[in-house]
C-alpha positions in Angstrom: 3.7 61.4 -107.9 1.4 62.9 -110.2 0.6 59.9 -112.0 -0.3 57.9 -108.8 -2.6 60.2 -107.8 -4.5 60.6 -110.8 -4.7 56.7 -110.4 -6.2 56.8 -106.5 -8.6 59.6 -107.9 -9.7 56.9 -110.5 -9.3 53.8 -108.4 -11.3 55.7 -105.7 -14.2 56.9 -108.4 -14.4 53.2 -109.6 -14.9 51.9 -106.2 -17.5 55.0 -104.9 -19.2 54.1 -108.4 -19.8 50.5 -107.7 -20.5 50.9 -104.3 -23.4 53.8 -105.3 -24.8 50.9 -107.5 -25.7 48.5 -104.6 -29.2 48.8 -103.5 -30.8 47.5 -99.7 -34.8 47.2 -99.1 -35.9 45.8 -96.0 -39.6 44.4 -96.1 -41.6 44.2 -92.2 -44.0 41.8 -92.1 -45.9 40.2 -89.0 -47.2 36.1 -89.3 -47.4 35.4 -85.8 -47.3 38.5 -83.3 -49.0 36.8 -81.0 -45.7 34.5 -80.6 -43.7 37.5 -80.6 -42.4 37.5 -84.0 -41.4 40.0 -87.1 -40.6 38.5 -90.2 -38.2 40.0 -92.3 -36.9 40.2 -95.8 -33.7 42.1 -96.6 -32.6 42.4 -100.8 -30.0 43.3 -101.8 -28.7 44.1 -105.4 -25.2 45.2 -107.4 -23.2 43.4 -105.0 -21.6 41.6 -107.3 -19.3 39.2 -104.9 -18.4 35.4 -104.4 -20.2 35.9 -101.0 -21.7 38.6 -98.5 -21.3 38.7 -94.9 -24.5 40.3 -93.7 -24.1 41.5 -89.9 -26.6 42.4 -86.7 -25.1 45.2 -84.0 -24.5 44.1 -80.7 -25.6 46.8 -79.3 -27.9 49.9 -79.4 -26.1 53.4 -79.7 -27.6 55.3 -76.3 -27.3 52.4 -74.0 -24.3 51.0 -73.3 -24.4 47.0 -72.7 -23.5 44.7 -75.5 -27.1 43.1 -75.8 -26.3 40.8 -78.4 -28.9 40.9 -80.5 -28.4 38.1 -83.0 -29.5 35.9 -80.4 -33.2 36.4 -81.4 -32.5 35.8 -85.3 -33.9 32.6 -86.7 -34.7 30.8 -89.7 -31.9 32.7 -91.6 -31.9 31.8 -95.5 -31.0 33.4 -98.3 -31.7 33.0 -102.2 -29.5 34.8 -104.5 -30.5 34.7 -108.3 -34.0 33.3 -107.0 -31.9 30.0 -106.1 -31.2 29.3 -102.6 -27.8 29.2 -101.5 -25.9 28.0 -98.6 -25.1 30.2 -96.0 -23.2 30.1 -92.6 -22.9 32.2 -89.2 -19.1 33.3 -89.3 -19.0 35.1 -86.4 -21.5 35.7 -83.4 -23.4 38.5 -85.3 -22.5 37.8 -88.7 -24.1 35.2 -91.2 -22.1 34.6 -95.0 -24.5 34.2 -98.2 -22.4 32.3 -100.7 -24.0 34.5 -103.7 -21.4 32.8 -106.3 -21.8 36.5 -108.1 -25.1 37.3 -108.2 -26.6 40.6 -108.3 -29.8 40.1 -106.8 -29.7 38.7 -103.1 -32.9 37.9 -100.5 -32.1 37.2 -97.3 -35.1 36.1 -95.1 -35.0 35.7 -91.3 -37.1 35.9 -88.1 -36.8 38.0 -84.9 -38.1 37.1 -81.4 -38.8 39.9 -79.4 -40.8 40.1 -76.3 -38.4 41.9 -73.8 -40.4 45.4 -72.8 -37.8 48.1 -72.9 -37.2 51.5 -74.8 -34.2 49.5 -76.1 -35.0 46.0 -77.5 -37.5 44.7 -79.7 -41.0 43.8 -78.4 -44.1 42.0 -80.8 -47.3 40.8 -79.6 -50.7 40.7 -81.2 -51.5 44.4 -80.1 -48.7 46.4 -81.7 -44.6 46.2 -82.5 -41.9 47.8 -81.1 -39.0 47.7 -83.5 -35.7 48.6 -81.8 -33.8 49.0 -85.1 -30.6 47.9 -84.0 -32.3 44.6 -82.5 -34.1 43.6 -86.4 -31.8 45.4 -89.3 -28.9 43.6 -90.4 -25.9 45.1 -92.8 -23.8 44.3 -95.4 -20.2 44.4 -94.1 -18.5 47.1 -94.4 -21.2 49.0 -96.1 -22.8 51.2 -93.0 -22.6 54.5 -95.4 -25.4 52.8 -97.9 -28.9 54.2 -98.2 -32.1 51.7 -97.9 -35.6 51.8 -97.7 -37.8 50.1 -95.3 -41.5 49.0 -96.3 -43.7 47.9 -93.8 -46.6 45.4 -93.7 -48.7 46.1 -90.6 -50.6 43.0 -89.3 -54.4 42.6 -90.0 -56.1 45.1 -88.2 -53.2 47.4 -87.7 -53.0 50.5 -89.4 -50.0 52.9 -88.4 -46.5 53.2 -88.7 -44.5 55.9 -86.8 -41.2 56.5 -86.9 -38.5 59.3 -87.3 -37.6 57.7 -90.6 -38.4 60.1 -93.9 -41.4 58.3 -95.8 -41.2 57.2 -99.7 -43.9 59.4 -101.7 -46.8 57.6 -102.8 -45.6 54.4 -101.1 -47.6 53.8 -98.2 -46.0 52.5 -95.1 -42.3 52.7 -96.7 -39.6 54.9 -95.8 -35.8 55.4 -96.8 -32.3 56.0 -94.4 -29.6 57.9 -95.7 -27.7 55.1 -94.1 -27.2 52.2 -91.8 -26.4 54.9 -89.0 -29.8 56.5 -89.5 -31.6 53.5 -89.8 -30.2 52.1 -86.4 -31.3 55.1 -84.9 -35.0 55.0 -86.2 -37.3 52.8 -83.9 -40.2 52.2 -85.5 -43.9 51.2 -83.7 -46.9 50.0 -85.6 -50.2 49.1 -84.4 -52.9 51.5 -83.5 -51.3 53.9 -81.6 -53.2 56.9 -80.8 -51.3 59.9 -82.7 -51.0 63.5 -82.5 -48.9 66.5 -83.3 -48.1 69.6 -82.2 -45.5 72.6 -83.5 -42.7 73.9 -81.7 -39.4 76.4 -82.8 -40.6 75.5 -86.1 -40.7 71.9 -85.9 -43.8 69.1 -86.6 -43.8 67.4 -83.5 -46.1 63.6 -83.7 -46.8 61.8 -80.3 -47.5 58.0 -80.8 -49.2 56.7 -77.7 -49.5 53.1 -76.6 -51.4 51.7 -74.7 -54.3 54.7 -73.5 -54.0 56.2 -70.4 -55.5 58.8 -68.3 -53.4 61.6 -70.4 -55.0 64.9 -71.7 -53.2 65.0 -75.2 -54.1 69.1 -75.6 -52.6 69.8 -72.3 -49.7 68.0 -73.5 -49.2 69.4 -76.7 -49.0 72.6 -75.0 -46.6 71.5 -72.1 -44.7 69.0 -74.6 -44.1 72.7 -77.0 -43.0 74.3 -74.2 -40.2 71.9 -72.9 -39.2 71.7 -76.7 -39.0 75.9 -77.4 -37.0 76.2 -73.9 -34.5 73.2 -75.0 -33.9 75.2 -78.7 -33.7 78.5 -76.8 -30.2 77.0 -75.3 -29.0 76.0 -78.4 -30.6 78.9 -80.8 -31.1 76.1 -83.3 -33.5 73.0 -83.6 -31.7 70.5 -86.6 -34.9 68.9 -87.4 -37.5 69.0 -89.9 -39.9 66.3 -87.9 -39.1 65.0 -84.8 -41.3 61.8 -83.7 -42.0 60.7 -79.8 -42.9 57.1 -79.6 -44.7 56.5 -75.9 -45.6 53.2 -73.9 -47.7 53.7 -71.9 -47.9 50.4 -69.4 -49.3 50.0 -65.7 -45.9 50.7 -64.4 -43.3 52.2 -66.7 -40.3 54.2 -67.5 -37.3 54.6 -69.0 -36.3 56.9 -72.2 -34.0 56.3 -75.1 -32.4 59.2 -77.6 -32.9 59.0 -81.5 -31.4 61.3 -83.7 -34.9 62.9 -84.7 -37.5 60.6 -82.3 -37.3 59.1 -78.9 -39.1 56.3 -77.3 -40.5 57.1 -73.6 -41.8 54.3 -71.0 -44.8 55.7 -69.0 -47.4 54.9 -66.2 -50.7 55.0 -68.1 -52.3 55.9 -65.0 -50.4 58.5 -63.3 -50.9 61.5 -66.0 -54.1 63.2 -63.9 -51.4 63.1 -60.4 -49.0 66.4 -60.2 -46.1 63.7 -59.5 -47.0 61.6 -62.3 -47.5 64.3 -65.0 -43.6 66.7 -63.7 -42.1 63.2 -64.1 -43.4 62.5 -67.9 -42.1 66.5 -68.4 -38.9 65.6 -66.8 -38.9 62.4 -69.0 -39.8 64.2 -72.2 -37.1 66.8 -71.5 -34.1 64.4 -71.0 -34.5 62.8 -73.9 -35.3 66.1 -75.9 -32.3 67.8 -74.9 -30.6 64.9 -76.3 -31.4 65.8 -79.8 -28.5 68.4 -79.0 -26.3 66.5 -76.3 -25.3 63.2 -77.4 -26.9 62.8 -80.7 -24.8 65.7 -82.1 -22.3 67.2 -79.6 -21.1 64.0 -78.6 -17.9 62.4 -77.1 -15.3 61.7 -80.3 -15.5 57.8 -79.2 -19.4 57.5 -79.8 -19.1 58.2 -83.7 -19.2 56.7 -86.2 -19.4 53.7 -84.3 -18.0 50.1 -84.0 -21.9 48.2 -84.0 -19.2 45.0 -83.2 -17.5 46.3 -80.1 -18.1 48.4 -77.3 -17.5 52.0 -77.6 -15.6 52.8 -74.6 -15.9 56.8 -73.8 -14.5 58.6 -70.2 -17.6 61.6 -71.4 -20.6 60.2 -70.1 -21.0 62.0 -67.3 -21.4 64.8 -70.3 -23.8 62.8 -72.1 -26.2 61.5 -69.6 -25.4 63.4 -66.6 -25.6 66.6 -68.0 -29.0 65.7 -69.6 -29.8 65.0 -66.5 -29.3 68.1 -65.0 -30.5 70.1 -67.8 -34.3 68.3 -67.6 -34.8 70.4 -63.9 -33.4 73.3 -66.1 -36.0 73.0 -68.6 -38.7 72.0 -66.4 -37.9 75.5 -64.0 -38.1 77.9 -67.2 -40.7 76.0 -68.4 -42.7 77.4 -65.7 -43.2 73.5 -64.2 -41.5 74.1 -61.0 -40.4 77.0 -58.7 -37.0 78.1 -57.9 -37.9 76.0 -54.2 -38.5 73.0 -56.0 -36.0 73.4 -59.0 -33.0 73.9 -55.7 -34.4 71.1 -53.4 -34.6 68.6 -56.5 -30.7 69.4 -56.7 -30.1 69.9 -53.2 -31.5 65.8 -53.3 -29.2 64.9 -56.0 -26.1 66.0 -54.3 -27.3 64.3 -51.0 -28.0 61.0 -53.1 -24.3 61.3 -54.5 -22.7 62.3 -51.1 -24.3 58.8 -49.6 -23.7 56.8 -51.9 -20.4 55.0 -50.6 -18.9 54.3 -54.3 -18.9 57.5 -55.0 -15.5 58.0 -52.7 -14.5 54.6 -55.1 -14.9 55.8 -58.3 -14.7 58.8 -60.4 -17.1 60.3 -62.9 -14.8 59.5 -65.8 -14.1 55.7 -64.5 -18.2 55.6 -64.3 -18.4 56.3 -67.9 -15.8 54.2 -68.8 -17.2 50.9 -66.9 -20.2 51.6 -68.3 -20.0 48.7 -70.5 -19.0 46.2 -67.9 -20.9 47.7 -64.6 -23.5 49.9 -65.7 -25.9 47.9 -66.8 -24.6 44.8 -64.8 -25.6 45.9 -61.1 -25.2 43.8 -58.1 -25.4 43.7 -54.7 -22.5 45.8 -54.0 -22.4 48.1 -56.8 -23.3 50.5 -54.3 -19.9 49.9 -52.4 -17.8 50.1 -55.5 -19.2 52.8 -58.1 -21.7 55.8 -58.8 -23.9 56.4 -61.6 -22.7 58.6 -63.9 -25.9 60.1 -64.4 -26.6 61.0 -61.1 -22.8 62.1 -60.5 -22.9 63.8 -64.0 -25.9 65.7 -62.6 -23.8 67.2 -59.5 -20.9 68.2 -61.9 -22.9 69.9 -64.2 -24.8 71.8 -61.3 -21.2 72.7 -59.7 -19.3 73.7 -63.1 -22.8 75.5 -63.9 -22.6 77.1 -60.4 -18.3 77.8 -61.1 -19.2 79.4 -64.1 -21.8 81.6 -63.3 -19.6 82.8 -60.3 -16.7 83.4 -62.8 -18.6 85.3 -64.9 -20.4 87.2 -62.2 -24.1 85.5 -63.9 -23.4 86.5 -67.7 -22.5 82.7 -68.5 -22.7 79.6 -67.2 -22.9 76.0 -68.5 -25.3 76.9 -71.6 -23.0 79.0 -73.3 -20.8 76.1 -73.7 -23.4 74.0 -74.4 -24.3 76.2 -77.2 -20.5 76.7 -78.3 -19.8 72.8 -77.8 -22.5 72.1 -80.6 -21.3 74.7 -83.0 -18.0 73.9 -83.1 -19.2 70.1 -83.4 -21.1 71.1 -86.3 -18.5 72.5 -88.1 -15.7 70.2 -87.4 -17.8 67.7 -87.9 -16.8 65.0 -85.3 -17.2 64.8 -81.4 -15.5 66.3 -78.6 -12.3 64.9 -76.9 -11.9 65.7 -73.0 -9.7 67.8 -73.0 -11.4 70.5 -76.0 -14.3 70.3 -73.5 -12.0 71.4 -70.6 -10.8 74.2 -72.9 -14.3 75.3 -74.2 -15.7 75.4 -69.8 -12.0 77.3 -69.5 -12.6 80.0 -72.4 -16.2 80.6 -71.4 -15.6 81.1 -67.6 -12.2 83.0 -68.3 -10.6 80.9 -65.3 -8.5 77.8 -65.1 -10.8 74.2 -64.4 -7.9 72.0 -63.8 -8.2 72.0 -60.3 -12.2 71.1 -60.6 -11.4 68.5 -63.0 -8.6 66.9 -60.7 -11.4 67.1 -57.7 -14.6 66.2 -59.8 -14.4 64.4 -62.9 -10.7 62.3 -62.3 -11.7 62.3 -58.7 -13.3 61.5 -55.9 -13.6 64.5 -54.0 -16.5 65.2 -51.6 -19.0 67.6 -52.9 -18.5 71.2 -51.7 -22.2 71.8 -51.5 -21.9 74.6 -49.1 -19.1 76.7 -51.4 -21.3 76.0 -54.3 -24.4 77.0 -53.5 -23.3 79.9 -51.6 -22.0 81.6 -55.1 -26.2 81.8 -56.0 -26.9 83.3 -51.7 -28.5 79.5 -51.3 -27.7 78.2 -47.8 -27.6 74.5 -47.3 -28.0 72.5 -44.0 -27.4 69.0 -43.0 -30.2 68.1 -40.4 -28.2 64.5 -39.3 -25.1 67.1 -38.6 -24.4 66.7 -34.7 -27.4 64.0 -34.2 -25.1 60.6 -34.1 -27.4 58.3 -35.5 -26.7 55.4 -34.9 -26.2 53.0 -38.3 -26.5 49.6 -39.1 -25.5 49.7 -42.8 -27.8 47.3 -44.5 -30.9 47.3 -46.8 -33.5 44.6 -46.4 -36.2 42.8 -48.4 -39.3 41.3 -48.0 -40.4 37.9 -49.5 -43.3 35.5 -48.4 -42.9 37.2 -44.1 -39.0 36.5 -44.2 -36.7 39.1 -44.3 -33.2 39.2 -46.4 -30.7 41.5 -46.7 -30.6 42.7 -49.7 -27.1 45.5 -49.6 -24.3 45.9 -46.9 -22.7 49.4 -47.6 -19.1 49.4 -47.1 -17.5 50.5 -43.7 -20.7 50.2 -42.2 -21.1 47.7 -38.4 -22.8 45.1 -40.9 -19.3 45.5 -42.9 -16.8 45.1 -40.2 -19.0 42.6 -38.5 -19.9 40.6 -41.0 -23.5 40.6 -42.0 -24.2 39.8 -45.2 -26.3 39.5 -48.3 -29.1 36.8 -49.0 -28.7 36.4 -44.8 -32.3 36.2 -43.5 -32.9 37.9 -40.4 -34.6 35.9 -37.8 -34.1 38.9 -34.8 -32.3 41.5 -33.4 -31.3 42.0 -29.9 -34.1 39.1 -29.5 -36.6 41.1 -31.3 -38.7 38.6 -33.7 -38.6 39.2 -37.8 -41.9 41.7 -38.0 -39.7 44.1 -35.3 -36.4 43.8 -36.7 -37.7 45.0 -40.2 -38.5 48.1 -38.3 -35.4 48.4 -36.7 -32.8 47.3 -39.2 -32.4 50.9 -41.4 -32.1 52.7 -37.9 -32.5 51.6 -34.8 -33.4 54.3 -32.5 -32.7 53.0 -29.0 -29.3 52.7 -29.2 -26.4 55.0 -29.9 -23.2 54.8 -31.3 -20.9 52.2 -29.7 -23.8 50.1 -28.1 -23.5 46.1 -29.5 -26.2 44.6 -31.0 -27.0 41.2 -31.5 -28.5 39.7 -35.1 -29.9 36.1 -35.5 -29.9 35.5 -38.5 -30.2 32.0 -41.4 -27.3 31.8 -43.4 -27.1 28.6 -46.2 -29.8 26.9 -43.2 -27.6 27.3 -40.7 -28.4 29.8 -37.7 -25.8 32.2 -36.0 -25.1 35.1 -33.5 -23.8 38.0 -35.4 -22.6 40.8 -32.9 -22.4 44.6 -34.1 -20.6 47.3 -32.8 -23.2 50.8 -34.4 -21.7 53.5 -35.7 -23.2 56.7 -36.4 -24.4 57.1 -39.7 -22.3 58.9 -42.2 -25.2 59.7 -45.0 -26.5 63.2 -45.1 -29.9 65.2 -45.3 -29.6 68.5 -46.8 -31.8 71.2 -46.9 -32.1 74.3 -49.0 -33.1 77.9 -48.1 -32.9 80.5 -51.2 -32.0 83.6 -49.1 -34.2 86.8 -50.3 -31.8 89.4 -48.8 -28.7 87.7 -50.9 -26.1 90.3 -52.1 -26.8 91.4 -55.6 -23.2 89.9 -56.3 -25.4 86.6 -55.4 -28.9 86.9 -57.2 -26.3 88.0 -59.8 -25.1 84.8 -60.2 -28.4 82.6 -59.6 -30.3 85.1 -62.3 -27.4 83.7 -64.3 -27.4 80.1 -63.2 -31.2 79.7 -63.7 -31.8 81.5 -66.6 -35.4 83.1 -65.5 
């Protein structure tokens, strides 16, 4: 026994020794950004093999849709020993280099990317946005191997950003401590207007693209204070830099996580407008709050990852939802927004949930499970059949926040085992399964969740607003209660004056009767096409029960639909934060809100 381990101690010291000997660069270079393209050269030495399989991800960690990015690779050579070789895609993502042995490989290849997203690639001759997963490739099998990254800016370009740690006294070049770093280190170069700001002890840079009507010392100020309240929660921030890479476009959006950067889509315009400028803080503090949840207290499944496959996890509604719900947190004690804002923004969310028809389909689990094959893949009846686990993630996290505050009479709620969740990732070093969360809600709140797991994340149960809120002396009504609306059940679009249906939600008259999508509507009750657009949401001069006639064009062919209405099932809540509350009451929403 003791021989054969002395022998896996060498065996194992041989192979760590070799493997410390291979070496990756990466050099960026641009020929043609005006044709979308980044050039790239990827060397690699000390692998001393018959042949190297070199592979692409499929996917980018923080959004959860194989994209399959080898699609955009072309031109893919390789030399090895300054000869050129032959070389051979072996799988969908993965090309072979027949190095016969050598111990100096270059691998060239090409990347297209022109999609605008916080996710994928995007070149053109102002600037590139490089998505890492979308351009670095990998020796198989060889994730855990540092590399450095040097990048040639285009003429006229001349800055590089990115969360990446830079080479001294090698401009424009940077090293990863491995492949899982360097997928999750987007990089944007250009001339991107840059700034910086500190915040709990971390240098915070802002990269803006594309100008806009934003007043960077305002936001370096707001931007600190999102950051300081995020740390507060956690009492740590794990950074020593953290970069924000922002597009700024006519009309954008959208935000993806890095481990120490994120990218943000913006509206370059809509900085100076009090909607505009609480939406980029709600933006910035999502993906801030990140840094914590997700990119470090994560779900066991999303780490290390498969880059292959799809990385199936029932925690999203942890991940994104709760991020979710902790921006309006973060936003309130920020000083952003009210208490009458920070409860009607909720009070919204829940409504949103309640009406959504899948949400009585599918549980927050099953959401984050089918996130690979639904959530990114909508349709016209994804409404019918499932809910967004960010959005239902959102209401859980405001009702266990709510649970636990009421518990604990307002000394916890949901950011002590946000806080415990992290640390005890952090020292066992590897994510959370289900069930330790369960435990970690149970031990904070000293009382039993199985019954609000059963209900809220395994289930479908309808949202107990009214209990909820009540724990914080909040009381919620439902202005359609009692009115009988009545309810048609579709949503309609608008192309070149014609009029389509664009959604039937389920159980609805346009369900039973049998209206459905891509019909155009040519009238109701007789009613010509400008009318009926008006009428079709609600129509007001009927009530419950009455029949209703739609013309409508379906494959060319006309035809008489007949719909029985029935009142409408969706809700409209509002919010009213009551000032002479028992102290049991502001106990618990001093708690909850944290201010």
């Amino acid at each position: 026994m003791k021989k054969s381990i002395a022998g896996l101690v060498i065996l194992l010291s041989v192979g760590m020794t070799a493997r410390s000997q291979v070496k990756v660069g990466f050099e960026v270079s641009f020929k043609e950004p005006q044709a979308h393209y980044v050039e790239m050269e990827m060397n690699i030495s000390g692998l001393v093999k018959d042949y190297v399989d070199v592979k692409m991800p499929v996917w980018a960690p923080g959004s959860y849709l194989v994209r399959e990015f080898a699609k955009s690779v072309e031109d893919f050579s390789a030399t090895a020993g300054g000869k050129s070789v032959k070389v051979e895609k072996v799988k969908k993502n993965a090309w072979r280099v027949y190095s016969a042995k050598s111990n100096a490989i270059k691998i060239k290849y090409r990347v297209y990317g022109f999609e605008v997203s916080v996710r994928t690639p995007f070149i053109d001759e102002q600037h590139a946005f490089l998505s890492s997963t979308g351009i670095f490739m990998y020796p198989d099998g060889l994730l855990k191997l540092p590399s450095t990254v040097k990048v040639i800016p285009f003429k006229g370009w001349n800055k590089v950003s990115t969360g990446l740690e830079p080479v001294a006294g090698q401009p424009f070049t940077y090293t990863a401590s491995d492949f899982d770093v360097l997928f999750d280190s987007p990089i944007e170069v250009g001339n991107q207007e840059v700034f910086d700001f500190m915040a709990s002890g971390v240098k915070h840079e802002v990269a803006m693209f594309g100008g806009g009507n934003y007043d960077k010392e305002r936001l370096k100020v707001d931007m600190a204070k999102v950051v300081e309240q995020a740390t507060a929660i956690y009492g740590e921030n794990p950074n020593k830099h953290y970069t924000f890479i922002v597009h700024n476009f006519e009309r954008g959006g959208g935000g993806l996580e890095h481990l120490n950067s994120t990218v943000l889509g913006a509206s370059r315009n809509a900085y100076n407008t009090p909607e505009g400028y609480l939406g980029f803080l709600n933006l910035v503090a999502h993906e801030y709050f990140h840094l914590w949840n997700v990119k470090r207290m994560r779900p066991i499944a999303l780490g290390p990852f498969d880059y292959d496959n799809e990385n199936y996890t029932t925690n999203l509604w942890v991940a994104e939802g709760f991020t979710s719900y902790y921006e309006n947190k973060l936003v309130l004690r920020a000083g952003f927004v009210d208490q009458k804002a920070f409860v009607d923004g909720l009070v919204t969310a829940v409504a949103n949930v309640s009406n959504t028809p899948g949400a009585k389909v599918q549980s927050a689990a099953e959401s984050s499970y089918d996130a690979w094959i639904k959530g990114y893949r909508p349709n016209e009846n994804s409404n019918n059949t499932g809910v967004s686990y960010y959005s239902k993630g959102e209401v859980v996290g405001l009702l266990m926040d709510l649970e636990i505050a009421q518990a604990t009479k307002g000394a916890k709620s949901l950011d002590d085992v946000m806080k415990a969740m992290y640390l005890q990732g952090k020292t066992l070093k590897r994510g959370y399964t289900d069930a330790e969360f369960k435990a970690m809600v149970e031990k904070i709140s000293g009382k039993s969740f199985t019954d609000f797991w059963a209900k809220y994340v395994n289930g479908t149960h309808p949202v107990e607003y009214d209990k909820y809120f009540g724990y914080a002396g909040i009381s919620i009504k439902n202005q359609n209660e009692g009115n009988n609306i009545p309810y048609i059940g579709v949503a309609s679009k608008k192309t070149e004056g014609r009029i389509f249906i664009s959604a039937v939600s389920r159980n609805s008259a346009a369900w039973v009767d049998g209206l459905n999508v891509n019909d155009e509507v040519i009238s109701v009750d007789g009613v010509g096409v400008e009318a009926a657009l008006e009428r079709m949401p609600v129509v007001t001069s009927k009530k419950p029960g009455d029949v209703i006639t739609v013309k409508v064009r379906r494959d060319g062919i006309e035809k008489d639909i007949k719909l029985t209405l029935k009142a409408s099932p969706n809700i409209k809540l509002v919010a009213e934060i009551q000032s002479n509350a028992p102290e049991s009451q502001v106990s618990v929403r001093k708690g909850w809100m944290g201010i």
